[in-house]
C-alpha positions as CSV (number, residue, x, y, z in Angstrom):
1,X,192.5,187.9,10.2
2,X,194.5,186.2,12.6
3,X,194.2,182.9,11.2
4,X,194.9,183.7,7.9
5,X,198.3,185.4,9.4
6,X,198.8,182.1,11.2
7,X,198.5,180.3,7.9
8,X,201.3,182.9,6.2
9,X,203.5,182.2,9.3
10,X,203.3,178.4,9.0
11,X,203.3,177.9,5.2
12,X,206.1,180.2,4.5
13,X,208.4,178.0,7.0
14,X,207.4,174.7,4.9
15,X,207.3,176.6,1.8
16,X,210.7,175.0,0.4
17,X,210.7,171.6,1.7
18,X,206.6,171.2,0.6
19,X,207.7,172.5,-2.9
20,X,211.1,170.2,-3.2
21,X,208.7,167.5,-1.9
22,X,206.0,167.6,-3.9
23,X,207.8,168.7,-7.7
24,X,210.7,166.3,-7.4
25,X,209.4,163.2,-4.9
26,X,205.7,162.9,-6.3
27,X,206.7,164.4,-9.9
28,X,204.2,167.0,-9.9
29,X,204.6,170.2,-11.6
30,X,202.8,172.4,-13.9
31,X,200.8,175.7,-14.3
32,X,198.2,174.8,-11.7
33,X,201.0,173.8,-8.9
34,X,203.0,176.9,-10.3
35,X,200.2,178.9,-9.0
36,X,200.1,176.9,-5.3
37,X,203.7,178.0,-5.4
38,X,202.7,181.6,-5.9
39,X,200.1,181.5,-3.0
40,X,202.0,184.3,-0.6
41,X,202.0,186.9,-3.6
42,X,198.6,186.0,-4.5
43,X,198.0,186.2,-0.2
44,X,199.9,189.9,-0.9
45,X,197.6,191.0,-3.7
46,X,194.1,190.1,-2.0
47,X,195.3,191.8,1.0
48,X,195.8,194.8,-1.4
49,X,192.9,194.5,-3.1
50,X,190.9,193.9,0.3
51,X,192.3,197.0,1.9
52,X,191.7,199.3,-1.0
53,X,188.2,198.3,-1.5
54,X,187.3,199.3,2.2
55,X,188.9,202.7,1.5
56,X,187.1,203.1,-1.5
57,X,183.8,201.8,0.0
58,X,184.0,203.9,3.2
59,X,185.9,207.1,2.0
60,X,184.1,210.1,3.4
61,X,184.5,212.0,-0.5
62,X,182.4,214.9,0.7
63,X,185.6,215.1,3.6
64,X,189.1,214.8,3.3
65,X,189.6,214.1,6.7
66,X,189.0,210.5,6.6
67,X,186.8,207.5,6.7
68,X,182.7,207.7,7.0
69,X,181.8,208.3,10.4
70,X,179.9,205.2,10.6
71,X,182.6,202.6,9.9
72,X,184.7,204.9,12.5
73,X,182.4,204.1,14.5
74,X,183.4,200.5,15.0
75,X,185.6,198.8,16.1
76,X,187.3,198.7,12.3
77,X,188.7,202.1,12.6
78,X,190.8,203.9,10.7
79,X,191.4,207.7,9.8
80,X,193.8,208.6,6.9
81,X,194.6,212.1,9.0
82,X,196.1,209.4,12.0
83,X,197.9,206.8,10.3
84,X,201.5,206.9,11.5
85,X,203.2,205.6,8.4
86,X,201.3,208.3,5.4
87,X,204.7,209.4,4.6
88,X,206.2,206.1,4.2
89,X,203.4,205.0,2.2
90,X,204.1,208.0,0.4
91,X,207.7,207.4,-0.9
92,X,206.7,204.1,-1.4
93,X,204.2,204.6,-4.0
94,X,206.7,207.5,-5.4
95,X,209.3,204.8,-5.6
96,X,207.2,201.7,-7.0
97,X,205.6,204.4,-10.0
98,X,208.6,206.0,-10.8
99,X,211.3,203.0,-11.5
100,X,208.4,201.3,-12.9
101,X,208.2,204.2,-15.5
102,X,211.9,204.6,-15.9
103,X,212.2,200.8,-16.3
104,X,209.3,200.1,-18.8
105,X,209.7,203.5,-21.2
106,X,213.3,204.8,-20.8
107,X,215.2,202.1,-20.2
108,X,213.1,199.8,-22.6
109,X,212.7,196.9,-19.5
110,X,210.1,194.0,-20.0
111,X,207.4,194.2,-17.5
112,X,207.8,190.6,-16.5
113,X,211.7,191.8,-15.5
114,X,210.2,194.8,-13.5
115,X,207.8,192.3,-11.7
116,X,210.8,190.3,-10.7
117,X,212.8,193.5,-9.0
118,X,210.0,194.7,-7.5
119,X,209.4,191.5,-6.2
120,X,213.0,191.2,-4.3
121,X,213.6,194.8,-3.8
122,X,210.0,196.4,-3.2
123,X,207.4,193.9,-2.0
124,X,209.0,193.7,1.9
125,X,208.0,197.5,2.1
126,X,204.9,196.4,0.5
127,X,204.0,193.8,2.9
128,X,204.5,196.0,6.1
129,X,202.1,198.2,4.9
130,X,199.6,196.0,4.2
131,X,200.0,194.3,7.3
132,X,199.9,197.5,9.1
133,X,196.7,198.5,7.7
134,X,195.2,195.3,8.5
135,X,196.2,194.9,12.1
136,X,195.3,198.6,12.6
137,X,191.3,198.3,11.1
138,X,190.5,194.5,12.6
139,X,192.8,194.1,15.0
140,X,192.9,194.5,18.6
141,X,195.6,194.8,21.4
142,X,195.7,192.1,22.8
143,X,196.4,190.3,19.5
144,X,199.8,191.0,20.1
145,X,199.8,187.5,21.6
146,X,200.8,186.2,17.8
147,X,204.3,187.0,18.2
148,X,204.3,184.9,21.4
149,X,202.7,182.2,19.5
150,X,205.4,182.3,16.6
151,X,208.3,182.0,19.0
152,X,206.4,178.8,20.5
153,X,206.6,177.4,17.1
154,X,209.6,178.0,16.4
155,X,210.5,176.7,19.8
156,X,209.9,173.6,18.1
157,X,211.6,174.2,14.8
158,X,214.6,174.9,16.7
159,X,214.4,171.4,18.1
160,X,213.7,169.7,15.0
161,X,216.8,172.0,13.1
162,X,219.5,170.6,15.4
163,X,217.4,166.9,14.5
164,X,218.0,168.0,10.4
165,X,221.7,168.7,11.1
166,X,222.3,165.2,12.9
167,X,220.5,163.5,10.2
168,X,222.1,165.0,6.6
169,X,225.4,164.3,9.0
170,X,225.1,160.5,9.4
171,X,222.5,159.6,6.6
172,X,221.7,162.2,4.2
173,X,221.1,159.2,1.6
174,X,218.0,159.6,3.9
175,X,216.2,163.0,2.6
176,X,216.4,161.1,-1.1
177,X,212.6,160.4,0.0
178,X,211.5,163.8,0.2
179,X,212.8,165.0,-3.0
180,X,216.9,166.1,-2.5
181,X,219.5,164.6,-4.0
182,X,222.6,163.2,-2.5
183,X,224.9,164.0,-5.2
184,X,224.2,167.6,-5.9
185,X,226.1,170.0,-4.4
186,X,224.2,173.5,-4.8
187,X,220.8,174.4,-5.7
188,X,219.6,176.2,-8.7
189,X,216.5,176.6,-10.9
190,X,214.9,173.0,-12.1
191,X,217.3,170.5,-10.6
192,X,216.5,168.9,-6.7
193,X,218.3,170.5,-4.1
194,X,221.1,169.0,-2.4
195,X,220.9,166.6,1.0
196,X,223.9,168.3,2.5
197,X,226.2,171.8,1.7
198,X,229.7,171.7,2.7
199,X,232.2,174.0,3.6
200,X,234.1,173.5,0.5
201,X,231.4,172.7,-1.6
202,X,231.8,169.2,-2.2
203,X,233.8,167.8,1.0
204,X,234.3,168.3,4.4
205,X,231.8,169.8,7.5
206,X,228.1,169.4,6.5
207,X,225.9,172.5,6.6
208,X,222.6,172.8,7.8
209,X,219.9,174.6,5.6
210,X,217.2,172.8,7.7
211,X,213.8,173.9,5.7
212,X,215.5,176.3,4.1
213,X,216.9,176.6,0.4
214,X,220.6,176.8,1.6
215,X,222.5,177.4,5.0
216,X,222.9,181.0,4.6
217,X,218.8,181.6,4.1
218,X,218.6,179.0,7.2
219,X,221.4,182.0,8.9
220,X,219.5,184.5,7.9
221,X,216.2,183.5,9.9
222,X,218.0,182.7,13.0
223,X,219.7,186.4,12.7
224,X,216.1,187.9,12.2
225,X,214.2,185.6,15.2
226,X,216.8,186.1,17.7
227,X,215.6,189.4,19.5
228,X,212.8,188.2,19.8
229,X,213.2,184.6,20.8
230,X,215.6,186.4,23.6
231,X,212.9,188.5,24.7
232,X,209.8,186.3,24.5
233,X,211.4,183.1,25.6
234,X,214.3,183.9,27.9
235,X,214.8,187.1,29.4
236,X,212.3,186.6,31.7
237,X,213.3,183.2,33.2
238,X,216.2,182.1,35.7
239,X,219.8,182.5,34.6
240,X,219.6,178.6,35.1
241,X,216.6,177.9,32.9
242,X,217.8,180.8,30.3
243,X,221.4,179.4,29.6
244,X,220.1,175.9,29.6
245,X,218.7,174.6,27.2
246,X,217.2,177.4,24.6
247,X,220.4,180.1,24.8
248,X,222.8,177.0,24.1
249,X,220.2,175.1,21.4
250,X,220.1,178.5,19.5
251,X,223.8,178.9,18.9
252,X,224.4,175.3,18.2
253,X,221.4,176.2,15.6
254,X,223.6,179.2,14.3
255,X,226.8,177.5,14.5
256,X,225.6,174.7,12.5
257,X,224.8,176.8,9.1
258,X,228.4,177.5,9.2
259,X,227.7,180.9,7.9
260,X,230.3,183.2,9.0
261,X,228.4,186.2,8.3
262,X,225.4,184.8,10.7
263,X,227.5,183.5,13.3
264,X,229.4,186.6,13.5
265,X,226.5,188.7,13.4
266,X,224.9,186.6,15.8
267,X,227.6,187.6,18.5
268,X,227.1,191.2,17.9
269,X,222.9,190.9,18.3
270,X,223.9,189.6,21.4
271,X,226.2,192.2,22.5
272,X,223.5,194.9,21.5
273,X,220.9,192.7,23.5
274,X,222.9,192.7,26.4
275,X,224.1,196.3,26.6
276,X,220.2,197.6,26.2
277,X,219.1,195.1,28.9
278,X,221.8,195.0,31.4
279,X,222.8,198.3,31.4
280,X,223.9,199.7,34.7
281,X,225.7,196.1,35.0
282,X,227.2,196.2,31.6
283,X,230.6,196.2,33.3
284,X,230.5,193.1,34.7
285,X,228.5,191.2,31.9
286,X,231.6,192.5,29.5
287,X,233.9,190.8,31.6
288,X,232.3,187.7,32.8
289,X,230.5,186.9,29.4
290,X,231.2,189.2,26.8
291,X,235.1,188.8,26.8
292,X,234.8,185.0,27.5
293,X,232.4,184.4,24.5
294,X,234.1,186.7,22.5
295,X,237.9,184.6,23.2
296,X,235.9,181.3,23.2
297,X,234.1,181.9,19.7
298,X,238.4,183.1,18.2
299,X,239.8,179.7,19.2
300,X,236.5,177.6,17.5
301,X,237.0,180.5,14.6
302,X,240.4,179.7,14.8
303,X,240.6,175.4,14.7
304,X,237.9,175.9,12.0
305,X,239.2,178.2,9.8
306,X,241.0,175.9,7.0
307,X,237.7,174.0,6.9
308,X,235.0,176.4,7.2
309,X,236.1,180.1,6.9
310,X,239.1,180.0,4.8
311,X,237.1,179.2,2.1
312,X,239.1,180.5,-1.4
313,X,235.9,180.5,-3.8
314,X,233.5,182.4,-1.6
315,X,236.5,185.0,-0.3
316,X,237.5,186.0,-4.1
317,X,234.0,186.8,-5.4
318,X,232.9,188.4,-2.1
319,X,236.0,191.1,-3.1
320,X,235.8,190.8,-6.5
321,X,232.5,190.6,-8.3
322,X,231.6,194.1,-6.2
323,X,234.5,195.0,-8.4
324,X,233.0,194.3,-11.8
325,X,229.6,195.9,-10.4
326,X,231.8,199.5,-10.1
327,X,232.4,198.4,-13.8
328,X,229.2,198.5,-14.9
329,X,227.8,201.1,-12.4
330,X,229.8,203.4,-14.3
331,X,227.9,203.0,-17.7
332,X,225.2,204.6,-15.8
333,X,225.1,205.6,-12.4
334,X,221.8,207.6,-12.6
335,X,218.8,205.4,-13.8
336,X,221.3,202.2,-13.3
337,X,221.9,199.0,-15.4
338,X,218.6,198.2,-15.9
339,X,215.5,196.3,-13.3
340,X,215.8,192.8,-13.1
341,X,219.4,192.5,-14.3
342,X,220.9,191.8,-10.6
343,X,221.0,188.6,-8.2
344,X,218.5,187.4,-7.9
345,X,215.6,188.5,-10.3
346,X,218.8,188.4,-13.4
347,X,219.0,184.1,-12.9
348,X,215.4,184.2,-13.5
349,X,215.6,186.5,-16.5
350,X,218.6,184.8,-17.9
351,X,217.4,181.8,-17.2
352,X,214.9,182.0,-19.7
353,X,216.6,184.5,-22.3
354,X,220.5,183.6,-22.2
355,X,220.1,185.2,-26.0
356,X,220.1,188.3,-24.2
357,X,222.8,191.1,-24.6
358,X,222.6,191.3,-20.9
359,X,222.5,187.7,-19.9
360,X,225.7,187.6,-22.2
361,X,227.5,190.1,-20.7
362,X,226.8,188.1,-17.3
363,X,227.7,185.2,-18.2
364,X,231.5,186.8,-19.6
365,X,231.5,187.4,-16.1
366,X,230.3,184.4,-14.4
367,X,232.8,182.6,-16.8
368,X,235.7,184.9,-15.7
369,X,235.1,183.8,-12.1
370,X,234.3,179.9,-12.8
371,X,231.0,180.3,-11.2
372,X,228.1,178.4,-12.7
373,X,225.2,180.1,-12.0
374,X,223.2,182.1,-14.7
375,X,222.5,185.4,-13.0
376,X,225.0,187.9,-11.8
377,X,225.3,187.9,-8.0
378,X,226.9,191.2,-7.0
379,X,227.1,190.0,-3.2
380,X,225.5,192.6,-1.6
381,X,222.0,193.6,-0.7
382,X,222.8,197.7,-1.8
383,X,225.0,197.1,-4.4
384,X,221.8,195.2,-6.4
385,X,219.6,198.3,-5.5
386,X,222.0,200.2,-6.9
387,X,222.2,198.2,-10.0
388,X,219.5,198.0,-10.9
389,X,217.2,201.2,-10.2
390,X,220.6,203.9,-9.9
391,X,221.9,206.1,-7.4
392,X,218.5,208.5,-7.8
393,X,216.4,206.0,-6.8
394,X,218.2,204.1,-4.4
395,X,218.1,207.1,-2.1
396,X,214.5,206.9,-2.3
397,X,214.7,203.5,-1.3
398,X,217.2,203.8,1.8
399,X,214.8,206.4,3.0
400,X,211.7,204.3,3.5
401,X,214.8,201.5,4.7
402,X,216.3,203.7,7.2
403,X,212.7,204.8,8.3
404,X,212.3,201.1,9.2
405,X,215.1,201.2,11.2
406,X,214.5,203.7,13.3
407,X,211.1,203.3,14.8
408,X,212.1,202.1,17.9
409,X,213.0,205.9,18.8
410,X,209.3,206.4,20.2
411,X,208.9,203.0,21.4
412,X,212.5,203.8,23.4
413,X,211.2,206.5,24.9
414,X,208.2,205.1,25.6
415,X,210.0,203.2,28.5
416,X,211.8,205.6,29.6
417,X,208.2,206.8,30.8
418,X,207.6,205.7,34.8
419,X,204.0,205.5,34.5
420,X,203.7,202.8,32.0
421,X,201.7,199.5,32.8
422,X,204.2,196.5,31.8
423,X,202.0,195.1,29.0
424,X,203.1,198.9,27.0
425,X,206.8,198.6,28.3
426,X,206.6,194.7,26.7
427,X,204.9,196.0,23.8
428,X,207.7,199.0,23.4
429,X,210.6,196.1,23.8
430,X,209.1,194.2,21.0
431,X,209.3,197.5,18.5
432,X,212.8,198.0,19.8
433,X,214.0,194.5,19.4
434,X,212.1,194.2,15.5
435,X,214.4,197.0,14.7
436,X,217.7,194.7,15.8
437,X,216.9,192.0,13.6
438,X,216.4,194.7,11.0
439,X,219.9,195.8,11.7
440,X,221.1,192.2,12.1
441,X,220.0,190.9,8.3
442,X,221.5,194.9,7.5
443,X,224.9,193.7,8.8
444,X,224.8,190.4,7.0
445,X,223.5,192.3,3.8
446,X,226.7,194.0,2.9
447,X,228.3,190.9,1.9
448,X,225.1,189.0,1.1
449,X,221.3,189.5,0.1
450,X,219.5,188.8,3.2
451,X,216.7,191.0,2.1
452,X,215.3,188.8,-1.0
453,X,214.3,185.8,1.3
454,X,210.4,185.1,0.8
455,X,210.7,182.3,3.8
456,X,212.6,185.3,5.8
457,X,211.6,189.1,4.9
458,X,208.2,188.0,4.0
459,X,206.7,187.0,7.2
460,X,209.0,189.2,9.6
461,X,207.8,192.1,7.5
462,X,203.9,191.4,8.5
463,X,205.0,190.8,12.2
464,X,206.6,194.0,12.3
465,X,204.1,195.7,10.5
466,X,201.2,193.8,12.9
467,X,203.0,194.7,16.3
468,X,203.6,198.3,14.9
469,X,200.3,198.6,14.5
470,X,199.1,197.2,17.4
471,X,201.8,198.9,19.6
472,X,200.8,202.3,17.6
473,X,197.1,201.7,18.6
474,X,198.1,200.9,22.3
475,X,199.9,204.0,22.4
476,X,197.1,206.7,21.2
477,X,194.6,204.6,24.2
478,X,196.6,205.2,27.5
């Protein structure tokens, strides 16, 4: 089991560069490499598959209490009457049958579209529970050591990011051999993805998107790693060591998307990290680091701006397609506009169908905003919800969101506990700090969608749903 997480972990990192590789340098493409491409759904739905079979299999039927007595009795254990997360599960299922209903019979939706939505608004929910269940039957504590593992890779990604960003700089001629294209200047469906984004699309500073599809995406898993890279790797060394080199290596990292969301969000992670570890000094680290960086990161804001925040394109849709969403939100604000029909499930659907009523009325829109992509990108994480399932079943879906959120409540108190042995108060810090890069992608997902992401939400979904498990487990043994 923890092999085959290590393998989600890993591929889903390479996942874009193997794919841009592979279709556009060795010209291979097709239904049998459009099913390797599909390997982490088809990961998701074995895992489903797996983990109903062994609740069918070792259901007690004549009990409602739980699992046969016999599988209890091994190390595999699991009892329906003590899983932590029944009413999440709950409300998920509730969720996922209802808008599947509404979309397919009232509201007259291809199944292929519902697919889609579910895919970038669902699946994440999905995938912690799965990996929950997993980690909670075959895992044991001390697996926990994963996440320590991860940061050690990335540890190395972070190296080889800042490498990336030197290289599209002075030769991006040079990725030509691994499938991008010098000459494009954003990525879409079917055509290579660029060697370098810049500020103002075609000119000025270079972005880095490292492995990722574009810099933002590249933002977004830096935003979501952070807590823990700060915990794992450098609260516990020297101030020395801790400053030099990681702390600085990770903000050149962020700094280098030039994503103002991420950098800015960055900052206030940071602030959060500080203020729940240095507490009762919290005066002194506001005025000695927390003012400094705060004045420091305004005058680079500040000499940048013209180039890399002032940009005109980005500013006017960010205020105004939210705008044309109240527009059609209006038509109806119950059930919504329809699954599938919002960033970014709608390119897809459009993409193949721009006869579509829909797809037309998108692309009046797109057209009325000189933006060239197919689907309609509302520029907001909620505002797609919203779109597409309706104000009755978004609050369904904040519900299970906000339960994610606030997990760390136990696992806070939890530490506040003096007889605690460190390996449960580490264990409690890494619950607490999953739920800051939860709040960190939240942040950026009010002007963005940080929350469709496979290479991001997919495999920081099963972490969080592993260590919950295995922090859960922990807890019920001391």
């Amino acid at each position: 089991m923890i092999l085959l997480f290590k393998i989600f972990f890993i591929w889903l990192i390479l996942q874009f560069f193997l794919q841009t590789f592979i279709t556009f340098e060795l010209g291979l493409d097709g239904g049998f490499w459009k099913v390797i491409w599909s390997w982490k759904e088809i990961f998701v739905v074995a895992w489903a598959i797996f983990v109903l079979y062994i609740f069918v299999k070792n259901f007690n039927w004549k009990n409602s209490k739980g699992l046969k007595s016999e599988f209890e009795n091994r190390r595999y254990e699991l009892n329906l009457n003590k899983i932590p997360i029944i009413k999440f599960v709950s409300v998920f299922l509730i969720t996922f049958i209802i808008t599947l209903i509404v979309s397919i019979i009232i509201k007259k939706v291809w199944i292929w579209n519902y697919i889609l939505s579910a895919k970038y608004n669902l699946i994440w929910f999905f995938i912690f529970i799965l990996s929950f269940l997993l980690s909670r039957i075959f895992l044991k504590v001390e697996d926990m050591k994963i996440i320590y593992w991860y940061n050690r890779l990335f540890k190395i990604a972070l190296v080889w990011a800042i490498a990336w960003r030197a290289m599209v700089w002075l030769i991006p001629n040079f990725l030509k051999f691994f499938g991008y294209n010098q000459y494009n200047y954003e990525w879409t469906i079917g055509i290579q993805p660029p060697a370098a984004y810049y500020t103002m699309i075609n000119h000025w500073f270079v972005r880095n998107q490292f492995l990722f599809e574009r810099p933002i995406n590249f933002g977004f898993f830096l935003i979501a790693l952070w807590p823990l890279f700060y915990l794992v790797v450098l609260k516990w060394k020297s101030k020395r060591k801790m400053i030099l080199p990681w702390s600085i290596v990770y903000w050149l990292a962020v700094f280098s998307t030039l994503s103002r969301a991420a950098i800015w969000v960055w900052i206030i992670q940071t602030i959060i990290i500080l203020i729940l570890i240095y507490r009762k000094n919290i005066g002194k680290i506001f005025w000695r680091l927390i003012v400094p960086l705060i004045i420091l990161i305004g005058i680079g804001w500040t000499y940048f701006y013209k180039t890399s925040g002032d940009r005109v394109h980005s500013n006017i849709w960010h205020v105004q397609l939210p705008l044309e969403w109240l527009k059609i939100f209006a038509e109806n604000p119950i059930f919504g506009w329809w699954a599938g029909y919002a960033w970014p499930a709608s390119h897809q659907v459009c993409y193949n169908n721009l006869e579509d009523t829909k797809c037309q009325k998108i692309k009046e829109i797109n057209d009325k905003y000189e933006i060239t992509t197919i689907g309609f990108n509302p520029e907001n994480q909620y505002i797609q919800v919203l779109m597409e399932y309706g104000i009755l079943w978004f609050i369904w879906w904040i519900i299970m969101y906000v339960w994610l959120h606030i997990v760390w409540i136990k696992a806070w108190l939890d530490i506040r506990k003096k007889k605690l042995s460190k390996e449960i108060r580490q264990n409690s810090r890494i619950i607490i700090w999953f739920s800051i890069w939860l709040l960190g992608l939240s942040m950026e997902a009010f002007v963005l969608h940080s929350f469709v992401d496979r290479m991001i939400v997919y495999p920081f979904m099963a972490m969080f749903g592993l260590a919950y498990a295995l922090y859960w487990k922990q807890s019920r043994s001391k």
